[in-house]
MARVO-745337 format. One record per atom (N, C-alpha, C): atom name; x, y, z. Coordinates in nm, 2 decimals. Each point is the difference from the previous one (the first is absolute). Layout:
% MARVO-745337
+-------+--------+--------+--------+
| atomo |     xx |     yy |     zz |
+-------+--------+--------+--------+
|    CA |      X |      Y |      Z |
...
+-------+--------+--------+--------+
END
This chain:
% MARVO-745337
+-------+--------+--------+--------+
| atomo |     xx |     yy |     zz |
+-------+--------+--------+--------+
|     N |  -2.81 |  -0.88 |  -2.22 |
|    CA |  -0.02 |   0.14 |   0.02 |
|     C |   0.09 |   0.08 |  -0.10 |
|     N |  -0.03 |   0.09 |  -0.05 |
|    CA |   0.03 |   0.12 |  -0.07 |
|     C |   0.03 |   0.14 |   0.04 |
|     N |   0.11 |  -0.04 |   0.03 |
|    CA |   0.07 |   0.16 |   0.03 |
|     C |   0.07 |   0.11 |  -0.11 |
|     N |  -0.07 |   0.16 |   0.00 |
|    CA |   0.03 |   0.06 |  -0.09 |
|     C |   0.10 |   0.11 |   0.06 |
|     N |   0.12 |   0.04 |  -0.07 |
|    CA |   0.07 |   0.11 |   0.08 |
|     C |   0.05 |   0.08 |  -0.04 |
|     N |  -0.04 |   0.17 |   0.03 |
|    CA |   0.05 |   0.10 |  -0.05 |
|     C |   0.10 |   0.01 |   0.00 |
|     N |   0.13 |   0.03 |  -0.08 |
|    CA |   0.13 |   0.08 |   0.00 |
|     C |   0.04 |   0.12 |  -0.11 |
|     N |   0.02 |   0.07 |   0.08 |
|    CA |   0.05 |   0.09 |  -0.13 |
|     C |   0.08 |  -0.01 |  -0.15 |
|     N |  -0.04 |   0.05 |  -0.07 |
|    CA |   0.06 |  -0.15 |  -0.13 |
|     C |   0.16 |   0.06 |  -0.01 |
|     N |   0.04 |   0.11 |   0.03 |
|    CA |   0.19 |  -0.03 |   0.02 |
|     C |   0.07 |  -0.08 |   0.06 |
|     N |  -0.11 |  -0.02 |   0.14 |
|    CA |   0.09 |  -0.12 |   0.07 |
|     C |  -0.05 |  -0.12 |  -0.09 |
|     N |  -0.12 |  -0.03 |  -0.02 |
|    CA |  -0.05 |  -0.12 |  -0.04 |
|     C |   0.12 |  -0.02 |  -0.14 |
|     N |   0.06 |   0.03 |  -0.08 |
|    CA |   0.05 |   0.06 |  -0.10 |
|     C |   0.18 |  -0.06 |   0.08 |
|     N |  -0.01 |   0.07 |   0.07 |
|    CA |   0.16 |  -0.08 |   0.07 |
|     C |   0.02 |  -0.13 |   0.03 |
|     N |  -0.14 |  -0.03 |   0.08 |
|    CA |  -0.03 |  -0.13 |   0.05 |
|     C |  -0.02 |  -0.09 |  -0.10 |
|     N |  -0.02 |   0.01 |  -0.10 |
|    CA |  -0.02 |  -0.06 |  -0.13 |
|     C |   0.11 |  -0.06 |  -0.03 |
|     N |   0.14 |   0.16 |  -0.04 |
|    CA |   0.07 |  -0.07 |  -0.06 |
|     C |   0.08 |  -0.10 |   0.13 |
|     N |  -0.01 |   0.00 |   0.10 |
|    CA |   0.10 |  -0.09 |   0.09 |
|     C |  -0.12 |  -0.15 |  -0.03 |
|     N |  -0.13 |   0.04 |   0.04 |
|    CA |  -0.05 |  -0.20 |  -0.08 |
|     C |  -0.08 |   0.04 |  -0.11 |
|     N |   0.02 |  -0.12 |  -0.10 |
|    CA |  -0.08 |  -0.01 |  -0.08 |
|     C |  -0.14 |  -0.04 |   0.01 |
|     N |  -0.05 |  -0.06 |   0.13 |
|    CA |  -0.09 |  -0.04 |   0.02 |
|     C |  -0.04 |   0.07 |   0.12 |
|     N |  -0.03 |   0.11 |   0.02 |
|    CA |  -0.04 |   0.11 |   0.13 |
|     C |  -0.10 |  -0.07 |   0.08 |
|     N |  -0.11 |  -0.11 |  -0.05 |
|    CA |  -0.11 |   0.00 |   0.04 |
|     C |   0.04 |  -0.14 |   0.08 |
|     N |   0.09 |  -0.08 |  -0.07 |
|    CA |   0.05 |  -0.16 |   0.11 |
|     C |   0.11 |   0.06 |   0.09 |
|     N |   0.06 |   0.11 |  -0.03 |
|    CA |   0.14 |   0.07 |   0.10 |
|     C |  -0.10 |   0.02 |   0.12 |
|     N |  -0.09 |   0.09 |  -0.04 |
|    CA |  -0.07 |   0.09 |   0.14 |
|     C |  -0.06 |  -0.15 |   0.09 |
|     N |  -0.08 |  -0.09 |  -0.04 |
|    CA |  -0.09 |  -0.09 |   0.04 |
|     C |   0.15 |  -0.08 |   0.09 |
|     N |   0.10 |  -0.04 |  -0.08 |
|    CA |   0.11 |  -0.06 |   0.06 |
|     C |   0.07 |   0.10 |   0.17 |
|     N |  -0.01 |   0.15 |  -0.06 |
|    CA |   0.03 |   0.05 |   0.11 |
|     C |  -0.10 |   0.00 |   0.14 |
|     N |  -0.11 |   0.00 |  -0.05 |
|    CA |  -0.10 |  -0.02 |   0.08 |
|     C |  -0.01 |  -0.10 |   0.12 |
|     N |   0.04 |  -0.11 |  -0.10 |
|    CA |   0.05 |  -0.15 |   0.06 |
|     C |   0.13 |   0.01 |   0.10 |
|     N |   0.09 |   0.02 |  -0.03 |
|    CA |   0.06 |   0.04 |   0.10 |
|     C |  -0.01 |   0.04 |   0.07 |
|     N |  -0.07 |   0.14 |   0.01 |
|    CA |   0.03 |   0.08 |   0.08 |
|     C |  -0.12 |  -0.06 |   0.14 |
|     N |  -0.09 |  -0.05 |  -0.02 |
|    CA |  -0.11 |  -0.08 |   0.04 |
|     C |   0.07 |  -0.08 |   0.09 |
|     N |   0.06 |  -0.16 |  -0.08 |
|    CA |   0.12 |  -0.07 |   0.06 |
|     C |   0.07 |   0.08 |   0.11 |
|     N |   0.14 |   0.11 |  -0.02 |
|    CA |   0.01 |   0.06 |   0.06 |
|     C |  -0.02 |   0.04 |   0.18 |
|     N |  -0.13 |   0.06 |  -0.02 |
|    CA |  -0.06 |   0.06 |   0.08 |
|     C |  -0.11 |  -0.11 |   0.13 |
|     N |   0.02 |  -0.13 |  -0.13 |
|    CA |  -0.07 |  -0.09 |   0.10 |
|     C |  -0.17 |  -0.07 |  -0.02 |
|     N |  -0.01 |   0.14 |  -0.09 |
|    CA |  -0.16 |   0.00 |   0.00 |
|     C |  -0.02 |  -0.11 |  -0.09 |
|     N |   0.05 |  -0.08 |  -0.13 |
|    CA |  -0.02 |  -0.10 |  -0.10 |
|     C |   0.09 |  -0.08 |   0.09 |
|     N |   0.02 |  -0.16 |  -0.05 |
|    CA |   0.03 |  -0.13 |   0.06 |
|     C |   0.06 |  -0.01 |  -0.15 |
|     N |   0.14 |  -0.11 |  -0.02 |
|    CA |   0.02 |  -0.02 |  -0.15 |
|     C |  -0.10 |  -0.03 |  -0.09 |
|     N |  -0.08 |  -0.12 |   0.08 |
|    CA |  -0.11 |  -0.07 |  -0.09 |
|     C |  -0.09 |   0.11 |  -0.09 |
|     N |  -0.04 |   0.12 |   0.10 |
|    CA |  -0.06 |   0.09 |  -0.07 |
|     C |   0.09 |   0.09 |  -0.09 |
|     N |   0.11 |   0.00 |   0.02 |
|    CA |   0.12 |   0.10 |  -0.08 |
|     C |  -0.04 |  -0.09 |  -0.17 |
|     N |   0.00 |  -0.16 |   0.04 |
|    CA |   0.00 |  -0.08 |  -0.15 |
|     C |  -0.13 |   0.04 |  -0.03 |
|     N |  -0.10 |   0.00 |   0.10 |
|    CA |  -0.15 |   0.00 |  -0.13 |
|     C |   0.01 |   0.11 |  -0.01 |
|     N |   0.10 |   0.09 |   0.05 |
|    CA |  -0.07 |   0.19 |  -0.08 |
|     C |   0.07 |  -0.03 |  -0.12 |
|     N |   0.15 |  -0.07 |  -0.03 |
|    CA |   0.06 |  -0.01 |  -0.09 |
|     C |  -0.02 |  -0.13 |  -0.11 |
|     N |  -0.10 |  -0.04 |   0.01 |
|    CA |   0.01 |  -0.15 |  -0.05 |
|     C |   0.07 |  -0.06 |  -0.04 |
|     N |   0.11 |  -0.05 |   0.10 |
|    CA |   0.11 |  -0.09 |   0.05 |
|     C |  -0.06 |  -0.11 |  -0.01 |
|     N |   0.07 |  -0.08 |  -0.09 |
|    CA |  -0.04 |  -0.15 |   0.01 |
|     C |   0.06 |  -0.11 |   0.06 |
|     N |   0.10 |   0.09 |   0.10 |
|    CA |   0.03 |  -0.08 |   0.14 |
|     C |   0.00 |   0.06 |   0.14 |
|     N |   0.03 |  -0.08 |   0.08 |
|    CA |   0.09 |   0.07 |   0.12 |
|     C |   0.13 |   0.05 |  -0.03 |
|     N |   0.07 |  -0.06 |  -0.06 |
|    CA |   0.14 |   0.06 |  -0.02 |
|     C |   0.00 |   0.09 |  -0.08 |
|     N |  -0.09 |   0.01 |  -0.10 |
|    CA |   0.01 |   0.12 |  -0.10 |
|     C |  -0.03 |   0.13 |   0.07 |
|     N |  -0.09 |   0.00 |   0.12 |
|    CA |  -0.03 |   0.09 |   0.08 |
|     C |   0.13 |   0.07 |   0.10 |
|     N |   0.07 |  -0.16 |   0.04 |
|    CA |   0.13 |   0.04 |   0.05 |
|     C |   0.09 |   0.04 |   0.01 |
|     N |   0.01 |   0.00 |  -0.19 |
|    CA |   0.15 |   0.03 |  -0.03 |
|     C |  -0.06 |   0.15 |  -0.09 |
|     N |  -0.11 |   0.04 |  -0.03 |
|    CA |  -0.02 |   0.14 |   0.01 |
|     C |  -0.01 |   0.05 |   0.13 |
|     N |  -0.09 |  -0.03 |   0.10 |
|    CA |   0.06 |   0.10 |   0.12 |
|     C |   0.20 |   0.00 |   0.05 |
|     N |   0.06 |  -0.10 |  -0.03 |
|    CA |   0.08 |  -0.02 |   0.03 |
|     C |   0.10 |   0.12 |  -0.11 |
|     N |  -0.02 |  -0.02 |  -0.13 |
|    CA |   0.02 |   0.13 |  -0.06 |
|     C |  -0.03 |   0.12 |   0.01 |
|     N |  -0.09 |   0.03 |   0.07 |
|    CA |   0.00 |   0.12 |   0.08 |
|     C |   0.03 |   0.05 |   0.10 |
|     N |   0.09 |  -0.09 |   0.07 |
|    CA |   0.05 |   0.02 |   0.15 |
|     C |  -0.11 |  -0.03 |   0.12 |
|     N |  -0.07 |  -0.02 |  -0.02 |
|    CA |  -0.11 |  -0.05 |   0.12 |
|     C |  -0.02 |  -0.13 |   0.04 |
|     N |   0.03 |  -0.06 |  -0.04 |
|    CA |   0.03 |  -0.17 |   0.02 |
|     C |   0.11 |  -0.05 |   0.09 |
|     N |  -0.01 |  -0.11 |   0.09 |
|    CA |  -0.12 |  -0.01 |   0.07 |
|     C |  -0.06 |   0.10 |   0.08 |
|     N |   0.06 |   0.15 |   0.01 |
|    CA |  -0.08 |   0.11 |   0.05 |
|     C |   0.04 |  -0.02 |   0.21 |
|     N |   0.16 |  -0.04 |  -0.03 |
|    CA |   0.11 |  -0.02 |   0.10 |
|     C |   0.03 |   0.16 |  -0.02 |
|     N |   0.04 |   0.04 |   0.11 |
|    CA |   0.10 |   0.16 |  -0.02 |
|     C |   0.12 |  -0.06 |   0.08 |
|     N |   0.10 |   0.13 |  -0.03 |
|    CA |   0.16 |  -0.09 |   0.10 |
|     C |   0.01 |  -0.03 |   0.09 |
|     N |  -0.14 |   0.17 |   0.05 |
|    CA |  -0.01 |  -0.03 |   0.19 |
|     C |  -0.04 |  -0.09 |   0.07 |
|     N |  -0.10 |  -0.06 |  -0.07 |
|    CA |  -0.07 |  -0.11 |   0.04 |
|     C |   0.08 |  -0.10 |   0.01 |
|     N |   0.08 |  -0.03 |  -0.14 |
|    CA |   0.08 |  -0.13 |   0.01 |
|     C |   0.16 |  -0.01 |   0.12 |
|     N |   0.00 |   0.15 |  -0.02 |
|    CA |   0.13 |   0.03 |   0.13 |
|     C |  -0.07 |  -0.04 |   0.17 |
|     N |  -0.14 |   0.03 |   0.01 |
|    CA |  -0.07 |  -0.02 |   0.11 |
|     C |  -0.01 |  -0.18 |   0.00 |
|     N |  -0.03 |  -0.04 |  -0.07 |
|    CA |   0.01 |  -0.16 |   0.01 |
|     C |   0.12 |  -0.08 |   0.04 |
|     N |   0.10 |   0.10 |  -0.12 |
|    CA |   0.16 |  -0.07 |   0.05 |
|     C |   0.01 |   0.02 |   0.15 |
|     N |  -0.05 |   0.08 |   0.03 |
|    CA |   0.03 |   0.06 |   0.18 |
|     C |  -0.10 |  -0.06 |   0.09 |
|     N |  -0.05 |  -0.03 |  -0.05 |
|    CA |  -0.12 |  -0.15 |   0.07 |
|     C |   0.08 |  -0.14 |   0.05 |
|     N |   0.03 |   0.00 |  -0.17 |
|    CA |   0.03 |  -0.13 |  -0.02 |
|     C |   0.15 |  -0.01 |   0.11 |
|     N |   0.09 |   0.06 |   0.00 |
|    CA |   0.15 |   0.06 |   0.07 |
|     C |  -0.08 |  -0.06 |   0.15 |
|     N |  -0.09 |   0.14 |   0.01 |
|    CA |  -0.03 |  -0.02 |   0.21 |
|     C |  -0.08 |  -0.12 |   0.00 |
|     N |  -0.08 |  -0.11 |  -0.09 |
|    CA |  -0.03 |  -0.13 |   0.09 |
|     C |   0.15 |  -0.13 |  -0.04 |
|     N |   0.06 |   0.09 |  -0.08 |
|    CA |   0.15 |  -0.13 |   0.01 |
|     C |   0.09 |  -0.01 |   0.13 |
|     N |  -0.03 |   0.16 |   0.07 |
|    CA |   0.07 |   0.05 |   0.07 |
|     C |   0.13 |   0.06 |  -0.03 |
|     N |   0.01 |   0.03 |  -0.13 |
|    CA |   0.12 |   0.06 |  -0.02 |
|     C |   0.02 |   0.20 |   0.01 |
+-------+--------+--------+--------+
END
């Protein structure tokens, strides 16, 4: 698929100079944000990205903070699981 996207060219023009490559940044953001949200699975995070692995897919969402896509609360909610069936 081919997606085309309006921006006003001042911003486009900012956005620029933060990546050199606006058009793999945005598609990468996409990826994420997808990941993220739930709606993509890694596997699909790699073929939007053509990752030529699992890990390569891993350790880019993992560079973006979404990997494994654990939040604190969650992991604080487990520690307190794990606590009340030890009985402690």
């Amino acid at each position: 698929m081919t997606l085309t996207l309006q921006i006003p060219d001042r911003v486009g023009a900012l956005l620029h100079s933060a990546w050199d490559d606006l058009p793999r940044a945005t598609l990468e953001s996409l990826a994420v944000e997808g990941y993220r949200s739930g709606r993509l699975s890694s596997a699909q995070v790699g073929e939007m990205l053509a990752h030529a692995s699992r890990w390569e897919s891993e350790a880019f969402l993992s560079e973006h903070g979404v990997w494994p896509g654990t939040t604190v609360e969650e992991f604080q909610s487990d520690l307190a699981s794990l606590d009340h069936l030890r009985g402690a």
